[in-house]
VOGU-3710 file (C-alpha; in Angstrom, 3 decimals, decimal comma):
1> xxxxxxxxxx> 145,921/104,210/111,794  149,791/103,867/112,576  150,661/101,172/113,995  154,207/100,279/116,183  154,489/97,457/117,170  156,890/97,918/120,916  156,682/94,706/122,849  160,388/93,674/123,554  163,855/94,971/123,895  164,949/92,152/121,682
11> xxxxxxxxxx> 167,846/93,153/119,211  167,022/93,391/115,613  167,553/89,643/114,931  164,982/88,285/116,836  162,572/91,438/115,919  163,088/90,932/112,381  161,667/87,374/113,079  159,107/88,546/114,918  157,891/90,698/111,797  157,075/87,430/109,988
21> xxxxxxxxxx> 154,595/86,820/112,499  155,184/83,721/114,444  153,095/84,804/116,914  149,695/86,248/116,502  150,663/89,260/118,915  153,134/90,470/116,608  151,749/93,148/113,470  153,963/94,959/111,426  152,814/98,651/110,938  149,633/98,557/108,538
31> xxxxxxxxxx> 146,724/101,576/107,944  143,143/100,841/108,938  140,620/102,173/107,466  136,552/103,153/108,892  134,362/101,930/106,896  132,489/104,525/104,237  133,873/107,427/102,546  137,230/109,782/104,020  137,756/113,216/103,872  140,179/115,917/104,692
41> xxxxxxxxxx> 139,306/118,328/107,537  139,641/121,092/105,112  137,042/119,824/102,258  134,241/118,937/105,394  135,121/121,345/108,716  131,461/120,208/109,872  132,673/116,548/110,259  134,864/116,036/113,363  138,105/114,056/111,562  140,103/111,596/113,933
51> xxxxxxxxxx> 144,113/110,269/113,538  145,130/107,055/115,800  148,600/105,975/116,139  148,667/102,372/118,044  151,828/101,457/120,154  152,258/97,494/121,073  150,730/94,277/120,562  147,707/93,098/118,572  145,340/93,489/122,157  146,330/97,496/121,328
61> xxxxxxxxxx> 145,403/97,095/117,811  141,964/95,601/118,874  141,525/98,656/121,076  141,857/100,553/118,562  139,283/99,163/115,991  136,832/99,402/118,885  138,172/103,318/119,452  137,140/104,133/115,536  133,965/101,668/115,751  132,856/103,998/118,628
71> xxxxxxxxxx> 133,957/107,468/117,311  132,575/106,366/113,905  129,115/105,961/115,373  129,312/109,412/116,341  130,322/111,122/112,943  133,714/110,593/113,300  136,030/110,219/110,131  139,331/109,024/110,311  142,139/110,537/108,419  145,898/109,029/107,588
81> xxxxxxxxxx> 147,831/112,120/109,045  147,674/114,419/111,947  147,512/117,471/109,981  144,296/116,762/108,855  143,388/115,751/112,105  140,577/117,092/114,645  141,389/114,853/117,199  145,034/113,134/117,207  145,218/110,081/119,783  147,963/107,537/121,064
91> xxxxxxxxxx> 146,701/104,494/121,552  149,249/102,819/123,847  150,887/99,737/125,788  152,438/100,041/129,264  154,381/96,696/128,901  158,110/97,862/128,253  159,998/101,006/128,635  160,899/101,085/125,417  157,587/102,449/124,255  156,934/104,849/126,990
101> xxxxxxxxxx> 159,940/106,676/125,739  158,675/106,284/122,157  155,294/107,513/123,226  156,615/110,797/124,840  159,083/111,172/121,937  156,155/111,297/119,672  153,529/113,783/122,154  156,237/116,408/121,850  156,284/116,172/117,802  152,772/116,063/117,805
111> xxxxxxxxxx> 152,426/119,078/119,836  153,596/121,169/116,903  150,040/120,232/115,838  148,523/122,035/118,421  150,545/125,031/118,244  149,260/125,508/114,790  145,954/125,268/115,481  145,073/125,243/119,199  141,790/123,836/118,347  143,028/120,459/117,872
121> xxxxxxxxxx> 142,336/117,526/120,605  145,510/115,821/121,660  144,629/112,294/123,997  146,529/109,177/125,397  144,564/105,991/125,749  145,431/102,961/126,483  147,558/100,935/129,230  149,984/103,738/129,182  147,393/106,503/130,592  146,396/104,292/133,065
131> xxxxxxxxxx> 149,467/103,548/134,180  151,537/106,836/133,808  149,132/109,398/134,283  151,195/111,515/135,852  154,467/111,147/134,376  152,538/112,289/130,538  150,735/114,960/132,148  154,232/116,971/133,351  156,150/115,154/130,381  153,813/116,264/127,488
141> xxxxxxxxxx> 151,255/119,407/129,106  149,663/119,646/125,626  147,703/116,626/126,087  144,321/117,329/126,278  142,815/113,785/127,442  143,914/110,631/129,193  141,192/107,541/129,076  142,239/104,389/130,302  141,374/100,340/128,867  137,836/101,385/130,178
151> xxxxxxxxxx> 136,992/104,702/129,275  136,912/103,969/125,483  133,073/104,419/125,726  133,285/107,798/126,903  135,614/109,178/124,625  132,854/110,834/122,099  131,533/112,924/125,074  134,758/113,846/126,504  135,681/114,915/123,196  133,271/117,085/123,323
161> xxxxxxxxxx> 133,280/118,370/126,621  135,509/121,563/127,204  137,479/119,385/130,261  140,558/121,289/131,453  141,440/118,052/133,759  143,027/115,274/131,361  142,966/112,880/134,441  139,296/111,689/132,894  137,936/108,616/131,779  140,906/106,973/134,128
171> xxxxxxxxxx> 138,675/104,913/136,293  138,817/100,884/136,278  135,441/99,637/135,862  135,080/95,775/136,569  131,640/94,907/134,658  133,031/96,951/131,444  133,241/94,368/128,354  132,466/97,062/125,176  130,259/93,768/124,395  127,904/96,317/122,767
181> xxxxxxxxxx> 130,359/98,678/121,021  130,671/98,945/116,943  134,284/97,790/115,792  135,566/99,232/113,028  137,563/95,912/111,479  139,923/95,908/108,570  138,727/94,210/105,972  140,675/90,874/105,472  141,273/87,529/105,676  141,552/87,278/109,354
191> xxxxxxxxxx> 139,810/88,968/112,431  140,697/89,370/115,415  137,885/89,046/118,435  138,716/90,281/122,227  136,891/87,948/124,227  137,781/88,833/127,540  139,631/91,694/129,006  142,218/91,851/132,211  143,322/89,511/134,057  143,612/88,180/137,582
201> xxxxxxxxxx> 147,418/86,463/137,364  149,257/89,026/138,552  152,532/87,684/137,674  155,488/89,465/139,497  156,851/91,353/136,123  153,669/92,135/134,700  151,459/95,648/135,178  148,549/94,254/132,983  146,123/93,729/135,518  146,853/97,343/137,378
211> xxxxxxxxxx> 146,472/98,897/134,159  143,603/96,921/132,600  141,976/95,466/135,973  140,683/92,147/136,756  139,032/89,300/134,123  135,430/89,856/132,464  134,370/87,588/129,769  131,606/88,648/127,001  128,882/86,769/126,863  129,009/83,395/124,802
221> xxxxxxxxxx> 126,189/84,361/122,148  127,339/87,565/121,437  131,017/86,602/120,501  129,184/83,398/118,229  127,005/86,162/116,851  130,400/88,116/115,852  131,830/85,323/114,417  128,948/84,348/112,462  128,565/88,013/111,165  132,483/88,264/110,512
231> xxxxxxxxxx> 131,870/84,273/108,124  129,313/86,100/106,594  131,320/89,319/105,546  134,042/86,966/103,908  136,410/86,562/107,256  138,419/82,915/106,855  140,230/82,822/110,266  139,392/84,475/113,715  141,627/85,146/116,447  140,665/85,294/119,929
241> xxxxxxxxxx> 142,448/87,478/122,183  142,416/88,290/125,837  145,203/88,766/128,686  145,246/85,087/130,106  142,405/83,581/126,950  141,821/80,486/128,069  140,365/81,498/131,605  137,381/82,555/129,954  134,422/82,097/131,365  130,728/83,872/131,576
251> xxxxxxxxxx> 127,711/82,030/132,906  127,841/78,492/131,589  130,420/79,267/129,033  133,774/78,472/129,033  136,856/78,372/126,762  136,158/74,764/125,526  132,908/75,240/124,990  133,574/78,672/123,283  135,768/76,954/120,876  133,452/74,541/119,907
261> xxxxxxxxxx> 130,270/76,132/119,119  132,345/79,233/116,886  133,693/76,066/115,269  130,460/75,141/114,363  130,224/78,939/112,644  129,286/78,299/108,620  131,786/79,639/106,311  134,377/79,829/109,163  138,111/78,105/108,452  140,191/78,687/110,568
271> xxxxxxxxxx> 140,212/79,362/114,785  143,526/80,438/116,868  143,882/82,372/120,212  146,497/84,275/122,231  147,765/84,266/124,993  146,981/81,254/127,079  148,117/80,373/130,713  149,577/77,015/130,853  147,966/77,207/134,141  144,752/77,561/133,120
281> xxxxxxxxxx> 145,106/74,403/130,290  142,315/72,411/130,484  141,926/69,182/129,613  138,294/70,067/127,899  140,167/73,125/126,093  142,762/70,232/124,621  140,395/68,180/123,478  138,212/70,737/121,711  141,762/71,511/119,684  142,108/68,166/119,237
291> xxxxxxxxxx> 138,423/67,675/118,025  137,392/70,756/116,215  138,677/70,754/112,442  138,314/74,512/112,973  140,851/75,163/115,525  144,259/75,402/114,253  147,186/72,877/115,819  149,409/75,474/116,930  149,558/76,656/120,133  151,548/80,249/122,067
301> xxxxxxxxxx> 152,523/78,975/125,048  154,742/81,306/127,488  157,057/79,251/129,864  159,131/82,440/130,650  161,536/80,725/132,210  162,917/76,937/132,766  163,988/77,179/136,080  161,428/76,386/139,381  163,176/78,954/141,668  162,687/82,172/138,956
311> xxxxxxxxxx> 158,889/80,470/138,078  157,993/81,248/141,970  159,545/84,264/141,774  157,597/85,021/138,787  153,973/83,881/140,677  154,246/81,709/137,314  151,513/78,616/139,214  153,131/76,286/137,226  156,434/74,278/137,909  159,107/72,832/134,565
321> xxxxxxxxxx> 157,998/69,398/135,294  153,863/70,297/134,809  154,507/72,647/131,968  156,446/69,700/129,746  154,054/66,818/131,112  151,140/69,610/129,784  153,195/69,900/126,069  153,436/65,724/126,270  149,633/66,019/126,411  149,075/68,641/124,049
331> xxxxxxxxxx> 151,651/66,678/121,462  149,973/63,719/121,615  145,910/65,436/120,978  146,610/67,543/118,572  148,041/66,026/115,880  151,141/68,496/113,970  150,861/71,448/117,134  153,123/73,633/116,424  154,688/75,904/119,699  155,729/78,670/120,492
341> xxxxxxxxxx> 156,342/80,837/123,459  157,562/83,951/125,190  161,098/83,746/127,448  162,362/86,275/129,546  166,072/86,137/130,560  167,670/88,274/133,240  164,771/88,276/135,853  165,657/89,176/139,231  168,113/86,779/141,111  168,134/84,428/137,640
351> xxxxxxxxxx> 171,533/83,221/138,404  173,994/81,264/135,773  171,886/77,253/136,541  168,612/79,184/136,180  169,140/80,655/132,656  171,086/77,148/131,976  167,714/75,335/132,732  166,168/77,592/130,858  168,666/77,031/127,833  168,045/73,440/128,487
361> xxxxxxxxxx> 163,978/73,500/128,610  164,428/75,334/125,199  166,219/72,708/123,614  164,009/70,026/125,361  160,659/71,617/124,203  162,262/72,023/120,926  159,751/75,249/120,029  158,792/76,286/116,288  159,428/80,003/117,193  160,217/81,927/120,331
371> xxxxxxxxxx> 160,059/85,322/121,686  162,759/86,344/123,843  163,384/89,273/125,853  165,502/90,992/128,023  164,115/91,831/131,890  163,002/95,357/131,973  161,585/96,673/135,052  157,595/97,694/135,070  156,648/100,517/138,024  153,936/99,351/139,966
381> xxxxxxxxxx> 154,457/95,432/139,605  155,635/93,702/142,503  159,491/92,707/140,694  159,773/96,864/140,761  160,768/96,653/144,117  163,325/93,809/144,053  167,243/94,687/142,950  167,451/94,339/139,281  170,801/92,384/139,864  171,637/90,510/137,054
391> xxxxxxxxxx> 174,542/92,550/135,351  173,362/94,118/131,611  176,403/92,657/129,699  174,874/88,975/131,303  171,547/89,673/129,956  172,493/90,357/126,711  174,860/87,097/126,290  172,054/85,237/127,664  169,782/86,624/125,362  171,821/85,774/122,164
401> xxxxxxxxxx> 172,461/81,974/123,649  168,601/81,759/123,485  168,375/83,517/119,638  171,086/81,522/118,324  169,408/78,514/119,894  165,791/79,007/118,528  166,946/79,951/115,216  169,093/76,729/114,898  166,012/74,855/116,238  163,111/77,083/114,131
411> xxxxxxxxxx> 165,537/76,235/110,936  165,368/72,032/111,151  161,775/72,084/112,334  160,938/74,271/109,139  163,345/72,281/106,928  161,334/69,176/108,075  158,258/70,257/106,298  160,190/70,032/102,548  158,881/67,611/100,579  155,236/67,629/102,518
421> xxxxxxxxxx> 151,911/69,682/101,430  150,415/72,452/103,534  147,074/74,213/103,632  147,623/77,775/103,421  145,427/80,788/104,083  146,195/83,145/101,032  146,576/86,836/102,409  148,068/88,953/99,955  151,111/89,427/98,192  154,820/88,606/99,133
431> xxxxxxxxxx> 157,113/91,633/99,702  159,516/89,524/97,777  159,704/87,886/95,111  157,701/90,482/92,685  154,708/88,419/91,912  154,657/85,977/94,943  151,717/85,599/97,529  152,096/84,816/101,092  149,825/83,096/103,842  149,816/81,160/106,676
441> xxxxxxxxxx> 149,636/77,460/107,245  147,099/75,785/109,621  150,042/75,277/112,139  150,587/79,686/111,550  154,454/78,877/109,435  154,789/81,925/106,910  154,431/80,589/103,477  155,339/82,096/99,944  154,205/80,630/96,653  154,317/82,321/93,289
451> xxxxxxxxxx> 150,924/84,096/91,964  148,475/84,764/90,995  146,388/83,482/94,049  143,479/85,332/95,195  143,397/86,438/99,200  141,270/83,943/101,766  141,373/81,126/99,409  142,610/77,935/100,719  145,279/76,460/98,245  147,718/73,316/98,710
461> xxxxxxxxxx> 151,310/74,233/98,473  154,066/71,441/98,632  157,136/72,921/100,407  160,824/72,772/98,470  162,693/74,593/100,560  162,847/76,475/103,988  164,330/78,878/106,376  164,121/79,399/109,802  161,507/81,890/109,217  159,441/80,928/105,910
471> xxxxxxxx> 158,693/77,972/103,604  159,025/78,516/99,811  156,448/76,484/97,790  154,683/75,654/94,714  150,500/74,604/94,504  149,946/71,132/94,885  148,687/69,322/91,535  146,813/66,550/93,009
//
């Protein structure tokens, strides 16, 4: 499974920083594999082979695995190129433009695929079905199937079916949680675990919840069960995901609670989630951070913007004054949080004081990393309809004010930790120096030590130098 990663619009600068994975939405481009044996089409034509490419954040990538758990329950195997490929599917994100043009790029390359041997199943799934159903259907005519965020479970029997409308498997269904679907995880270190999908914000810029409907939560003792099972198969750190995470709730479950009895998991190290609402911050959620050892002091938190006016605009529910008094509070639980959040500059009407309080919240906050984009306008979401008035030349100036800010900021908070000793996650090895291994600390800083060290142990590293990015280390002798 490809994976492209096509969240922002953010030049390379900030992207390459992204790559290092501040945030836990951010992957760079890996191959999964199903579990069991793989074969080319052409050595076994009686099993039904399957190629995914996945476009956009790590909540695509988790669609995905559930995409190859399902197909893999019904004999499919997946291959690491189209052309030995039954069934070729884009798995896809609707957030930026960016990747719609990517995504339409790629249909009419893969259609060559097709051509050559017309027996081939070409799909879309994902956000981007849902949302531009149309637009791929007259853009890319080859594609044989569109299934939305919640057609996933029908996708072996439309496969099979001999459809000629690709409009199928489109429909939003509310009570849909693939709570009893097989994933098909990597094998790894970490996990990540959706537990809850959509979202019921509807922020002014966003098209999530027309494109992936309105919040469900799985059921407490099933996602405990998949931790447990994940400890058990060797899994150090779990990540939950879902649209707004820390509005979950199902029956007498809710995010705090949730944290603290997969805390309680055996065998289980680490806990961190993505994305949370400051909105939806509870006071039980902070303290469960504050008193599990499991869950990890560092904390994604979008502000999007620092100024009141563009937060109403936004339908943010939070003003600047309750989203710093919330980081006071968070600062003083959880002992060494590290931050970081998402900014967008440019939003409609965000005149020169709004992006200066914005500027200004930055430096106030003080964040450990930061991803910053550029306004792009979403069809369908309510900001569609306003001008987009703030000149392109602006954006971009504004946008490198806010990069050159965060990396001057990301480099001192990172050079503070010289000198101290981190817990690190081992995960594999460094892409530089030869020899090297790389992990994450509990507060999610890249770290790179030299080798040999063996991935998911736990090792000490004392940190002798930095960058804005990474800290360089040696193990601890204590």
């Amino acid at each position: 499974m490809a994976v492209d990663d096509t969240r922002g619009d953010a030049p390379q600068a900030l992207r390459g920083e992204t790559r290092r994975g501040s945030s836990l939405l951010r992957r760079a481009a890996v191959r999964r594999r199903l579990p069991g044996p793989r074969a080319p089409a052409k050595t076994r034509p009686s099993v039904p082979t399957v190629y995914i490419e996945t476009y956009g954040c790590q909540m695509n990538v988790a669609d995905t695995e559930l995409i190859l758990g399902t197909l893999g329950r019904h004999g499919y195997q997946q291959v690491d190129g189209p052309e030995a490929a039954d069934v070729i599917l884009l798995n896809t994100c609707a957030i930026r433009e960016h990747a719609e043009a990517r995504v339409l790029g790629r249909l009419r390359d893969l259609g060559r695929h097709k051509v050559a041997r017309p027996a081939v199943r070409l799909g879309v799934t994902g956000c981007m079905a849902q949302h531009l159903r149309d637009k791929l259907r007259a853009a890319a005519p080859q594609v044989d199937l569109l299934v939305g965020p919640d057609g996933y479970r029908h996708l072996p029997a439309l496969l099979d079916a001999d459809a000629t409308d690709p409009h199928i498997g489109l429909r939003l269904d509310p009570a849909e949680t693939y709570a009893d679907l097989p994933v098909a995880r990597e094998s790894g270190v970490r996990a990540w675990v959706t537990i809850m999908r959509g979202c019921d914000r509807f922020c002014t810029f966003c098209i999530v919840p027309y494109v992936r409907g309105r919040e469900r939560s799985l059921p407490g003792p099933v996602l405990v069960d998949q931790v447990r099972r994940l400890a058990d198969a060797g899994v150090r750190e779990v990540v939950f995901l879902g649209q707004t995470v820390n509005a979950y709730r199902c029956d007498d479950w809710d995010f705090a609670r949730l944290l603290r009895e997969t805390a309680a998991v055996a065998g289980l190290r680490r806990i961190r989630f993505t994305s949370p609402h400051p909105a939806e911050m509870s006071e039980a959620a902070i303290d469960a951070m504050a008193d599990c050892d499991a869950v990890m002091p560092q904390l994604h938190l979008p502000v999007q913007s620092g100024s009141d006016r563009v937060l109403d605009r936004m339908a943010r529910d939070y003003t600047v004054g309750a989203y710093e008094r919330l980081v006071e509070r968070l600062r003083a639980r959880v002992a060494g949080l590290a931050l970081s959040t998402d900014v967008i500059v440019g939003f409609p009407g965000e005149t020169d004081a709004d992006f200066a309080a914005t500027e200004a919240l930055m430096a106030r906050v003080g964040y450990d990393s930061a991803f910053l984009f550029k306004y792009s306008a979403r069809e369908g979401t309510r900001a569609y309809k306003w001008p987009d008035d703030v000149p392109e030349v602006d954006k971009a100036k504004r946008l490198e004010r806010l990069i050159a800010l965060q990396e001057r900021v990301s480099a001192e908070r990172n050079r503070a930790q010289i000198g101290r000793d981190v817990e690190v996650l081992v995960e594999g090895p460094a892409k530089r120096p030869a020899g090297w291994m790389v992990g994450k600390s509990a507060d999610f800083r890249t770290v790179v030590l030299p080798g040999p060290a063996a991935p998911g142990h736990l090792v000490t590293v004392r940190v002798e130098s930095a960058t804005s990015h990474t800290l360089i280390g040696r193990e601890a002798i204590l």
